[in-house]
C-alpha positions in Angstrom: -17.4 29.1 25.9 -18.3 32.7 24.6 -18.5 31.0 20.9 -20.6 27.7 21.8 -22.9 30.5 23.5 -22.7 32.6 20.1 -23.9 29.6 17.9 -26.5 28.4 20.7 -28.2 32.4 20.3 -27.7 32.4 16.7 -29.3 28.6 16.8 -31.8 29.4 19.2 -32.6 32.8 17.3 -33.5 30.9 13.9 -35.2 28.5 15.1 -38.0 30.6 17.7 -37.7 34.1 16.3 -37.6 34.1 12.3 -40.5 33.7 10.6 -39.7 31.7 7.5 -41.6 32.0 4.0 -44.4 29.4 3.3 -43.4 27.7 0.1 -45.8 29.4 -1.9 -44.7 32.5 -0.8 -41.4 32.0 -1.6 -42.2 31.1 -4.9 -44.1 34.1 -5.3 -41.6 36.2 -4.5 -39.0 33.9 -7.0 -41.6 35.3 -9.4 -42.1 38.4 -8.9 -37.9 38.7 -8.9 -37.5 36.8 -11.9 -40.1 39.1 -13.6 -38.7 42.2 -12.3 -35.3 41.4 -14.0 -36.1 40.6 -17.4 -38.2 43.3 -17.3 -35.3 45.4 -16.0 -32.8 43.5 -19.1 -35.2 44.6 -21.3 -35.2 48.4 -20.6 -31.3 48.5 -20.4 -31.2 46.2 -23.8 -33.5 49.2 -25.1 -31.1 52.0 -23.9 -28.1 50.6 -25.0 -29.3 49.8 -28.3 -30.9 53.5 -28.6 -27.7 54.8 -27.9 -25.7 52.9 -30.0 -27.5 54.0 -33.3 -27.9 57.5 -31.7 -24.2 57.7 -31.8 -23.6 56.5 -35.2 -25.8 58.5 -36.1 -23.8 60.9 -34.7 -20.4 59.7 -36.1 -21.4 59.2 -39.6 -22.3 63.0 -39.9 -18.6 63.5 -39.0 -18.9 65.4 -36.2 
């Protein structure tokens, strides 16, 4: 019984209590995350590939 009572509160829980994203929200958001990680690829792309020439930079001095 105590687990048919769990799912009925989780159940119940969803349905009355959340308050679920409107579509266009949703896709907003999807946006706005989408966006912020290519934007975020970008900046790592750029340090990595900064780093790389710094360091054979570096290694072709011989250090």
């Amino acid at each position: 019984m105590r687990i048919k009572s769990y799912f009925s509160d989780v159940y119940n829980e969803l349905v009355h209590k959340v308050s679920w994203p409107t579509w266009s929200e949703l896709q907003g958001s999807a946006t706005i995350v989408m966006i912020a990680s290519v934007i975020i690829s970008v900046c790592i792309f750029a340090m990595d590939f900064s780093f790389r020439h710094i360091m054979q930079g570096i290694y072709s001095f011989g250090f």
